[in-house]
N, C-alpha and C positions, 0 to 999 in steps of 0.2 A: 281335673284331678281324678285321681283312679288310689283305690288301695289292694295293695297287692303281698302278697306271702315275700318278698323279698325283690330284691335287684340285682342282679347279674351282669356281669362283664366277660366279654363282647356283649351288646343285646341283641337280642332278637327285636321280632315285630310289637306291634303293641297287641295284645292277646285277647280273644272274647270266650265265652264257653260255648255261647249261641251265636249265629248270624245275626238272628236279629239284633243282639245289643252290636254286634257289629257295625251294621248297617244304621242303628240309629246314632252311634257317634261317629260315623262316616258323615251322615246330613248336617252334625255339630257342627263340624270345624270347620274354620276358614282360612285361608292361606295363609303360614305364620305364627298358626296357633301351636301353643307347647300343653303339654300334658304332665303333671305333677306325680310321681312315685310316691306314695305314701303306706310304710309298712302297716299290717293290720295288727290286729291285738292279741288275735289268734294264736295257739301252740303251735301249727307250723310257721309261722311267723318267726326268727331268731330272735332270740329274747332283746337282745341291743338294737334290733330294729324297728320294734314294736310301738307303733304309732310317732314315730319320724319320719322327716320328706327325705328321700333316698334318692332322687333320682329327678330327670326332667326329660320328656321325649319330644319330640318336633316330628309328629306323624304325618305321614303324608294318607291318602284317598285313594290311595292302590290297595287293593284286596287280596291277599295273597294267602297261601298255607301254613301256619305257625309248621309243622311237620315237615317243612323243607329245610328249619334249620337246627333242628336238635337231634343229638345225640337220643332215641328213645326208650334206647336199654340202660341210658345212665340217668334217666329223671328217676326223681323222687315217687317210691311208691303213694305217696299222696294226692303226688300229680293223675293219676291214673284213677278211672272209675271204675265200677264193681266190676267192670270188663276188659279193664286191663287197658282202654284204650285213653291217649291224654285225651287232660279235661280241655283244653282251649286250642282249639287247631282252626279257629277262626282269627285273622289278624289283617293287619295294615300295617305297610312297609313304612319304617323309617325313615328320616334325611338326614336326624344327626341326635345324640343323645348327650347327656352330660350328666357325672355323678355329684353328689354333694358331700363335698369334704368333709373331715371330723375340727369338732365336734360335731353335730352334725342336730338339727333343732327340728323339737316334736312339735307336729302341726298344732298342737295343742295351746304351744306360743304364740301361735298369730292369728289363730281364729279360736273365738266361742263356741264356734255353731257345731248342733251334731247332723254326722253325715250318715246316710242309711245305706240302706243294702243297695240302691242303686247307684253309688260310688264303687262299689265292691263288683258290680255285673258289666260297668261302662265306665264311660264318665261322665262328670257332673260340670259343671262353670262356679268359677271360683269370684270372689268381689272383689272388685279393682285393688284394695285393700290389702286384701290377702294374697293378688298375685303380684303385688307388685313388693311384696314382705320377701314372697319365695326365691323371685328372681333378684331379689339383691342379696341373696344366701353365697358366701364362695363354692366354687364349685369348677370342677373340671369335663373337657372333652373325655366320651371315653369311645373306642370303635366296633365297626357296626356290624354283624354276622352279615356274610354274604353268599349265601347258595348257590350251585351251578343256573337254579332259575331266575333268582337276581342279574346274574352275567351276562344271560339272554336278552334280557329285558335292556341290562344298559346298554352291552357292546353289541349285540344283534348276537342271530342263532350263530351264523358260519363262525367267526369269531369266538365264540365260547365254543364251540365244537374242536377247532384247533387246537385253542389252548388245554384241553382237556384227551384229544384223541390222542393213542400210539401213533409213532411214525409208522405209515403205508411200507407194505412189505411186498416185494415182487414174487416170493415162493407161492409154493403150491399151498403152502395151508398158513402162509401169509394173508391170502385174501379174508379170513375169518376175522382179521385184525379189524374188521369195523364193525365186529358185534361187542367189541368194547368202546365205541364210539357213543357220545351220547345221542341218546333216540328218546322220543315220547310215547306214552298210553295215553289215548283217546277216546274219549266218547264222542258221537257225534250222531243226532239226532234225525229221525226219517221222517222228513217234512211233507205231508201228502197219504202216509201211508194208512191204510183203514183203522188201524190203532196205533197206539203209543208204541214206540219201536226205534232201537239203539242200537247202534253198530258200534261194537268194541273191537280194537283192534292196537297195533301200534307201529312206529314209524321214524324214520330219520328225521323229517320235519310232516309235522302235521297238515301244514295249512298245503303243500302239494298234493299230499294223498287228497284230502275233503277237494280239490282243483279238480284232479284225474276220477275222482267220484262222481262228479256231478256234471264231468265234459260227459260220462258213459250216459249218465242219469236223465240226463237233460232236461232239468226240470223247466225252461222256459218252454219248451214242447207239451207237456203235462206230464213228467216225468214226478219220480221222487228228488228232494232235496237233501243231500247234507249239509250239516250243519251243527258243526264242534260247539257241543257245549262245556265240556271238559279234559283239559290237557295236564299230564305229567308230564317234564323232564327229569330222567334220569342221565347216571353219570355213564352207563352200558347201556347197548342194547339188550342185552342179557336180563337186566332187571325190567325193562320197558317190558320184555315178554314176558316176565316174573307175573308181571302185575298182570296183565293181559290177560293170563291164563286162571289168576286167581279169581277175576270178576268173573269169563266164563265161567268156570267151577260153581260159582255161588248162584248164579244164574241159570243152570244147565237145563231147571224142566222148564224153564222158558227163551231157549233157545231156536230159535226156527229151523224146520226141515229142512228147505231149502237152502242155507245160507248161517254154517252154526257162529257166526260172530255177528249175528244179529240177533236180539232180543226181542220180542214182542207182551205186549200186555204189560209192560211195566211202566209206572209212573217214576217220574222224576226224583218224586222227596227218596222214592225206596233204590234208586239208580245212585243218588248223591252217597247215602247213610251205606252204600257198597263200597260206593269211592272210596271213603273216606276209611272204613274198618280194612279195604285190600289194602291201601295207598298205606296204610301201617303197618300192616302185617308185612307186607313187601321188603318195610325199610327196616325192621326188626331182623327177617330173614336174611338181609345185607350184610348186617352189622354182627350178623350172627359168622357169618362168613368169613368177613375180613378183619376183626379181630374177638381176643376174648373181650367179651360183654362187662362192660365194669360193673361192680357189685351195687345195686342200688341202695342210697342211704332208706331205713325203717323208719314209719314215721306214726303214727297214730292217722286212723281214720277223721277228715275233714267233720265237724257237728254240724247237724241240719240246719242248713239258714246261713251259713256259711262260705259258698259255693265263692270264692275270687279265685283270682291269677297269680303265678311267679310268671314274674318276667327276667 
């Protein structure tokens, strides 16, 4: 069971603020296991949802970007921290969710017990009792957000490429037609090198390029290594180098002379917490493009101790 500011249709992923609470109910679950929606008590909370079971997830152990499926000019200022950036872009992919009809009964009905803050960060295991109260609750299918990175992942890259690309054009400024094709931003790490050292970059498919890196590189000789630690798919090329240029920019006095889409002297956790501020600002600047920005609903600032998820 998890408690959360609310339940949403389509859903997204199941949502963390941190990796780690991520990662630690990644090691919960067991194949088959459901996870319980449970609104909080809180003001952002809607008042009629406020400490009822809303919802039931069937997560799966894929780790994935809560940011690849929302809308981020149209969340809730709430959602955002004192920087603007959402609070939970840590997640694991769905396999099927389902809402709980009205009336609709507060967990208050079937369990005693009180649940702390670490319900609110993760989730917690519920007593045979109690889940076996929720799942006899009625309750409906409801369907699942699916991102151009989900599509990769099911039908393979070429496959989601197609269904996404412009028909190929034989003119002369036809050929541009596959910088609206989906492509990736990369990172991908220099294995051997005298320090910590990144190659950003982006590409049609990634795992070619890190291929033709490493035939040049040759690290079984005693060469350097590539070695992708971090991939976006975007829906353009255009956005792939959006981002591309944005990391460089943020990174620029530690760019290397010889090779400016290589970084040096930078560790990982400050490489990711890049990722992660570009990989938003990116999809802000998208959306800012291709249509007007819906107005975000106002909401009062979250109180300390507070810190859960809308899903």
């Amino acid at each position: 069971m998890t408690k959360t500011w609310g339940f949403s249709v389509p859903c997204g992923p199941l949502q963390f603020s941190l990796s780690g609470f991520r990662d630690r109910a990644r090691g919960l679950l067991q194949p088959g296991d459901l996870v319980a929606i449970v609104g909080t008590f809180g003001a952002n909370t809607p008042e009629q949802e406020r400490g009822m079971i809303l919802g039931l997830l069937e997560p799966s152990t894929v780790v994935v970007s809560s940011l690849d499926y929302f809308d981020l000019d149209a969340v809730r200022e709430v959602d955002r921290d004192e920087h603007g950036n959402y609070r939970w872009p840590f997640g694991l992919e769905l396999r099927a969710a389902w809402r709980f009809t009205e009336p609709r009964t507060a967990l208050g009905d079937i369990s005693a017990r009180q649940f702390h803050m670490d319900s609110a960060q993760g989730i917690v295991p519920l007593l045979p009792n109690e889940a076996d109260a929720i799942l006899n609750l009625p309750r409906e299918s409801v369907p699942l957000l699916s991102p151009l990175r989900a599509r990769v992942r099911v039908e393979g890259l070429d496959a989601a490429r197609r269904r996404a690309a412009p028909p190929p054009s034989t003119t002369r400024t036809g050929i541009m037609h596959l910088r609206r094709a989906p492509a990736f931003t990369y990172a991908m790490r220099l294995e051997g090198a005298t320090t910590s050292a990144f190659k950003i970059g982006w590409a049609f498919d990634w795992k070619q390029r890190e291929r033709q890196f490493n035939q040049a590189a040759m690290p079984a000789a005693g060469g350097l290594r590539y070695r992708t630690v971090y991939h976006e798919i975007w829906e353009t090329a255009f956005d792939a180098f959006r981002m591309e240029q944005a990391l460089l920019r943020h990174f620029d006095s530690a760019r290397h002379p010889q090779n400016r889409e290589v970084v040096s002297a930078v560790g990982e956790d400050k490489l990711l917490a890049a990722w992660i501020r570009c990989l938003q600002a990116t999809k802000q600047t998208r959306q800012l493009q291709t249509e007007v920005p819906a107005r975000p609903v106002q909401g009062s600032s979250p109180r300390s101790g507070d810190e859960v998820r809308s899903i």
